[in-house]
C-alpha positions in Angstrom: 135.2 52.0 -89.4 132.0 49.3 -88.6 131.6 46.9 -91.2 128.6 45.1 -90.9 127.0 42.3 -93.1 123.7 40.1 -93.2 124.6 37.9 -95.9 127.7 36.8 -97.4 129.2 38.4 -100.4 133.1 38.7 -102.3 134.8 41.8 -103.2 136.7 42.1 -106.3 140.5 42.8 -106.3 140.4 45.7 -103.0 143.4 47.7 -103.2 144.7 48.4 -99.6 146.6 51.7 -100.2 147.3 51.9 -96.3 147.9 49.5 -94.0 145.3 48.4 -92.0 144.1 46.1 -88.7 140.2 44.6 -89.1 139.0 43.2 -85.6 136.5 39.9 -86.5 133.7 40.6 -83.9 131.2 37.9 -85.7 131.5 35.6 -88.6 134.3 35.5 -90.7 136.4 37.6 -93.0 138.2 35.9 -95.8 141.3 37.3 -98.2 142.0 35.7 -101.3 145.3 36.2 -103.5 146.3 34.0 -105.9 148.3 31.7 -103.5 147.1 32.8 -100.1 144.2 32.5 -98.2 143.4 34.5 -94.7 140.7 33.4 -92.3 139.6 35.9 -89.8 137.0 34.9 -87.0 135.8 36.0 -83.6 138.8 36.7 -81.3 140.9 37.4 -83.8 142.4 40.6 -86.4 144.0 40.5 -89.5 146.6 42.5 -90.0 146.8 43.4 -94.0 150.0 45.3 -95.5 149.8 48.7 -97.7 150.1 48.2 -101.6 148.5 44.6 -101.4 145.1 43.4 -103.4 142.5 40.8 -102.5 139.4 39.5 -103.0 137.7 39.8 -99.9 134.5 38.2 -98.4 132.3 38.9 -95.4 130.4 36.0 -94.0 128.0 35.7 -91.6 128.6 32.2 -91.2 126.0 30.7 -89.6 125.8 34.1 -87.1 122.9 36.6 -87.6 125.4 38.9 -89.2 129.1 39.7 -90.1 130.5 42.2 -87.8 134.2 43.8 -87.7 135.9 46.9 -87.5 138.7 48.6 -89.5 141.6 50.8 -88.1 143.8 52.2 -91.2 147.4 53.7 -90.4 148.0 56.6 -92.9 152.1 57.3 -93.3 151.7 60.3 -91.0 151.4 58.0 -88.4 153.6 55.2 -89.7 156.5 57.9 -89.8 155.5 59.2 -86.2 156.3 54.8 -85.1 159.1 54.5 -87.0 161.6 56.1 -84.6 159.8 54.6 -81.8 160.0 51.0 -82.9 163.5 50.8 -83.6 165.5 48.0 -81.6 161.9 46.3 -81.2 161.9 42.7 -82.9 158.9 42.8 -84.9 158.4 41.5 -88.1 157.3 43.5 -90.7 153.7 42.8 -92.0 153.9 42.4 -95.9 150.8 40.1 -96.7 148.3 39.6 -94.1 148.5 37.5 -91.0 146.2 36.8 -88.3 146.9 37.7 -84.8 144.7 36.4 -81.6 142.9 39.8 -80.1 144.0 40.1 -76.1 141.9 42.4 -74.0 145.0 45.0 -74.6 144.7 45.0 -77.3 140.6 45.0 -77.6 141.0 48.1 -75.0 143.3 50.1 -77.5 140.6 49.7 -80.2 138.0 50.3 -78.3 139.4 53.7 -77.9 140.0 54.3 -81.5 136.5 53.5 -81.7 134.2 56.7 -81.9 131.1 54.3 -81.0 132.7 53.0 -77.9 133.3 56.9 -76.6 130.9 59.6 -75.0 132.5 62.8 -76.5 134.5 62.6 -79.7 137.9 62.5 -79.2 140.6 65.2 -80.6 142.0 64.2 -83.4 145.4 64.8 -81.7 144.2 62.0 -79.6 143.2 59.8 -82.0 146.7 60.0 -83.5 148.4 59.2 -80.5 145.9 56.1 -79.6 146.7 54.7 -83.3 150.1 54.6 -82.1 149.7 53.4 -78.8 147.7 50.0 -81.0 151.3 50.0 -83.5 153.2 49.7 -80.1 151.0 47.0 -78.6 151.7 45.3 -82.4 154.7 45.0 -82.3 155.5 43.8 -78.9 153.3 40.8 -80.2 155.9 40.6 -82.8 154.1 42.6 -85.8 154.9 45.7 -87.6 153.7 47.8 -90.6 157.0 49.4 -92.5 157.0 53.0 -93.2 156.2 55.2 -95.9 158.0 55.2 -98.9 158.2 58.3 -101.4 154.6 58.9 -102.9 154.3 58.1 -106.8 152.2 60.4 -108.6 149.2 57.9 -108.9 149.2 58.3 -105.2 148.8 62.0 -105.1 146.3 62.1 -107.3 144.3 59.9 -105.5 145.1 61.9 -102.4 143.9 65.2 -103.9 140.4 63.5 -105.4 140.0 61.9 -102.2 139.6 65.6 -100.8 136.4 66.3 -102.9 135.7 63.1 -104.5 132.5 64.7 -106.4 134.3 66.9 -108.0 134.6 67.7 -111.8 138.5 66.5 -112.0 139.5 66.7 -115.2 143.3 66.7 -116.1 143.8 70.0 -116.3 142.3 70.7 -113.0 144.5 68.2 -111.4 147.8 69.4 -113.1 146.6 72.8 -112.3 146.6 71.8 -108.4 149.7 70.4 -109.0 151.2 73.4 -110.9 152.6 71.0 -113.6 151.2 70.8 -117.4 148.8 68.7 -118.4 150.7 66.6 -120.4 153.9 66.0 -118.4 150.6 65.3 -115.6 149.4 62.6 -117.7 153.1 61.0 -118.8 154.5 60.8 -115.2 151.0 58.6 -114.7 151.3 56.7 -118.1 154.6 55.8 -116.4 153.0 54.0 -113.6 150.1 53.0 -116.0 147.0 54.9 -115.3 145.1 57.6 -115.6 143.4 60.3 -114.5 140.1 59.6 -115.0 140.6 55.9 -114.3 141.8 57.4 -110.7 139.2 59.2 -110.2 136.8 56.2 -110.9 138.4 54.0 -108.3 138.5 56.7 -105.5 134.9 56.8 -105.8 133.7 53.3 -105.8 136.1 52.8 -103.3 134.6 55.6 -101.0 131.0 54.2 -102.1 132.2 50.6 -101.0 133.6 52.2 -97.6 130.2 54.3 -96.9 128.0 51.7 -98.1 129.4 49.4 -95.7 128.6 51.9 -92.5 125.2 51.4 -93.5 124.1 54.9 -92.4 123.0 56.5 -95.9 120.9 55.3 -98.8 122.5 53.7 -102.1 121.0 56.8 -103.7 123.0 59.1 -101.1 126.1 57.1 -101.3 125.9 57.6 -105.1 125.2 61.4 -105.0 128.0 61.6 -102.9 130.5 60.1 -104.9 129.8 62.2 -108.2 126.8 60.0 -109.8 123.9 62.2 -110.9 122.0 58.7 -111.6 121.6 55.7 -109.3 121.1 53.2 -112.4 124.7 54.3 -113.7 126.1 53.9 -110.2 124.6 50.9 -109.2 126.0 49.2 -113.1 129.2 50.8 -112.4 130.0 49.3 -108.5 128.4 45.9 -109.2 131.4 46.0 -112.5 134.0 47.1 -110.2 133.3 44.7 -107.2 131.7 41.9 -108.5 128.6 43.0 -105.9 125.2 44.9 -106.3 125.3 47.7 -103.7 122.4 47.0 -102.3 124.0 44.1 -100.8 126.6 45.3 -99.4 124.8 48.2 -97.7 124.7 47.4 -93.7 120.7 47.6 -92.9 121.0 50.5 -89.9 119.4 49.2 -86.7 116.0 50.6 -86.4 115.5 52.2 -83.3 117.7 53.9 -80.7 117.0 51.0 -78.3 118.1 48.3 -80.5 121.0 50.2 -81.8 121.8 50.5 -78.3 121.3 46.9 -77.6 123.5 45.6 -80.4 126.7 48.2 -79.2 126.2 46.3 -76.0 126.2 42.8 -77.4 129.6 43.8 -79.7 131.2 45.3 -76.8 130.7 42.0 -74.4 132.3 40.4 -77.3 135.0 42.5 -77.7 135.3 42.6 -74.1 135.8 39.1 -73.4 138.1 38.6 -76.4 141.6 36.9 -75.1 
């Protein structure tokens, strides 16, 4: 995924519920915990564990924009690596950490990245060029640990994610999950949340994601995340992140020609990254 800014702004406490690699290309990204700070800039990645939160801000810094792009490892493909990285001595990544972007490694993402590729590639292929980056991690010494058993938070989330404008009501969801709907909603007052809270974050955080690509409207992004009015949508995602969404929308370059002309400028970037 492209992430692309024109003026600074901070997200809000962004759940990471995958692991994830996010290549610098202009600016600078920063993470914020309570005790840690990451600094991203050109030339470099940060590599950001599963099951961690941050406040997160894209800055132009000083550049014409903030540019950077985002490779997620879902536990399919976690699982697929595990076997293959045993005996490799990699550390396991369980914050973030910053790693210097060789042209290996600038190559493997450029072939995870549709933009950077003529025909689409299979998503057979895409899985095994996700792992080919996970190998090149670790022989720099990084790793991302495997999947653990899924709490029922998660599946929920998993299932919404599937049609996140969908009427999901409890009972639909413990339907899908051929449980009741109370034993649906004590297993999640166990882990302390709810349905309908779920279904609320899935949305603004598939809002946030599309918002970012810049290539629909605030008013499309909303539709297609289950808001029937922009007003309510536009209260509800500044709330959550702490950000209007019209300023975190990427403005899409106008023309073919220019949109053409910036891919070029990214990919000398990337291409002289070492």
């Amino acid at each position: 995924m492209h992430i692309i800014a024109t003026a600074q702004y901070r997200l809000k406490t962004l759940t990471l519920h995958q692991p994830a690699l996010v290549q610098v290309v202009s600016g600078e990204k920063r993470v914020i915990a309570a005790r840690q700070t990451v600094r991203g800039r050109p030339r470099q990645a940060l590599l950001l564990a599963g099951g961690t939160q941050w406040d997160v801000v894209n800055d132009p810094a000083r550049q014409a924009r903030y540019a950077a792009r985002c490779v997620g490892f879902d536990d399919e493909v976690l699982a697929q690596a595990a076997p293959l990285l045993r005996g490799v001595a990699a550390e396991p990544v369980r914050s973030a950490r910053v790693l210097a972007v060789d042209e290996a490694l600038a190559e493997a993402i450029d072939r995870l990245d549709p933009q950077c590729q003529r025909t689409p590639p299979s998503p057979l292929l895409q899985r095994h060029r996700q792992l080919e980056l996970l190998l090149l991690l670790a022989e720099r010494g990084w790793m991302f640990e495997p999947p653990g058993e899924l709490g029922w938070a998660q599946r929920v989330r998993r299932l919404v994610g599937q049609r996140p404008d969908g009427d999901w009501r409890v009972e639909q969801v413990a339907v899908a999950f051929h449980t009741s709907a109370s034993s649906l909603r004590r297993r999640l007052l166990d882990e302390g949340v709810t349905v309908a809270a779920i279904v609320r974050e899935v949305r603004l955080e598939l809002a946030l994601g599309l918002l970012q690509g810049g290539q629909l409207s605030v008013g499309e992004v909303a539709q297609r995340c289950g808001w029937a009015s922009h007003s309510r949508f536009t209260a509800m995602f500044q709330q959550r992140w702490g950000v209007r969404p019209s300023v975190v929308r990427a403005v899409p370059v106008p023309t073919a020609d220019a949109e053409a002309d910036g891919s070029a400028q990214i990919g000398q970037a990337l291409n002289g990254i070492g």
